[in-house]
C-alpha positions in Angstrom: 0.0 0.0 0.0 1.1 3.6 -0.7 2.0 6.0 2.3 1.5 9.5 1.5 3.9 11.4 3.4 3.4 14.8 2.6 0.1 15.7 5.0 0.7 16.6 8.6 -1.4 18.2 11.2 -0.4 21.1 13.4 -1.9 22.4 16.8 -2.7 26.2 16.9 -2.6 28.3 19.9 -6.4 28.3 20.1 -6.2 23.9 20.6 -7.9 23.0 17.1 -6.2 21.6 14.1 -4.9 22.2 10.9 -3.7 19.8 8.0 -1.1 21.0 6.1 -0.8 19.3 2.7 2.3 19.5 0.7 2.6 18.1 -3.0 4.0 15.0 -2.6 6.1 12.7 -1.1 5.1 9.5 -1.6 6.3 6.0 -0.5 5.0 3.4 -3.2 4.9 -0.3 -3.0 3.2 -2.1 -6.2 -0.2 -0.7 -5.7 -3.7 -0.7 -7.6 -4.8 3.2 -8.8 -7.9 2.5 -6.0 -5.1 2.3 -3.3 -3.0 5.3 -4.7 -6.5 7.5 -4.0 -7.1 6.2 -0.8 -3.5 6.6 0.1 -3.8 10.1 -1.2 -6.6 11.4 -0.2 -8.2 9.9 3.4 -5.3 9.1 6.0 -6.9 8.8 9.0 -6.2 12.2 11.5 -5.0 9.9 13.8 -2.3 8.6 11.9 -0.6 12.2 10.7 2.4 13.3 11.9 2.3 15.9 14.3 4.0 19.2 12.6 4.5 22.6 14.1 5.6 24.4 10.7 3.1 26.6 8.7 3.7 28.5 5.7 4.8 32.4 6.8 1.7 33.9 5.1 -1.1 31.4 7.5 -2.9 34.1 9.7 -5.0 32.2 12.7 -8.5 33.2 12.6 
């Protein structure tokens, strides 16, 4: 199954989320196009990396 690396989520001051998604980074095994998009697309929040970087121009609302 693919791993799609390039998601994370980072805690803001305020205690909620964010997901930051980056565009790529991928770690591929032999994998059907059904398990690319699912590997893409609906990691489970529990299993993202915990990140503290946002991109300079993020403004918490």
């Amino acid at each position: 199954m693919a791993k799609f690396t390039g998601i994370s989520k980072v805690k803001l001051n305020n205690g909620k989320y964010v997901v930051r998604v980056t565009d790529g980074d991928m770690e591929f095994d032999p994998i059907t196009e059904q398990e690319y998009r699912f590997a893409a697309f609906k990691p489970e929040f529990e299993d993202l990396q915990e990140s503290t970087w946002l991109p300079p121009s993020y403004k918490e609302s």
